[in-house]
N, C-alpha and C positions, 0 to 999 in steps of 0.2 A: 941420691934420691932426696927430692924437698917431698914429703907427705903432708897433707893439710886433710884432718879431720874437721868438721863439726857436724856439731848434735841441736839439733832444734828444737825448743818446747814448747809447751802453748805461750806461746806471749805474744797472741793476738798478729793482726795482720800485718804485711812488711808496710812500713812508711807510716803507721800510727805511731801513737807513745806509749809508753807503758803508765802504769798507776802514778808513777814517780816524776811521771814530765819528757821521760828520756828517750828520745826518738828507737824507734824499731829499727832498726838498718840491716840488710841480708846480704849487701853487696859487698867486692872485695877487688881488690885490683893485685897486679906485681907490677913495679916500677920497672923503667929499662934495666938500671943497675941490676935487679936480682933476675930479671930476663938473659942480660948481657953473661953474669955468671954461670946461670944454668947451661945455657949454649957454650962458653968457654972449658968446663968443667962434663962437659958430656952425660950432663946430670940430666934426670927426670923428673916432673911432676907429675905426682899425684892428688886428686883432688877426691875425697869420699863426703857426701853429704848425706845427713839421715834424718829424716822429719819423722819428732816423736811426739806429736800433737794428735798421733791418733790411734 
């Protein structure tokens, strides 16, 4: 099993920047390769996402 947690804070809206300049970003991808593995190895994703901005 691949498990992908994350945890969100307030750090303003997706596609702004932060205080520091540094883009927001909330998107995320898996490449063929860790797709092709997942499927060869009979494995599962999971994905849990938690917004804690409020």
């Amino acid at each position: 099993m691949l498990e992908i947690v994350r945890y969100f804070g307030d750090a303003g809206e997706p596609g702004q920047a932060d205080p520091a300049g540094k883009p927001n970003l909330f998107g995320w991808h898996l490449d063929r390769d860790a797709l092709a593995f997942l499927a060869a190895t009979g494995a599962v994703l999971d994905v849990d996402e938690y917004d804690m901005t409020g």
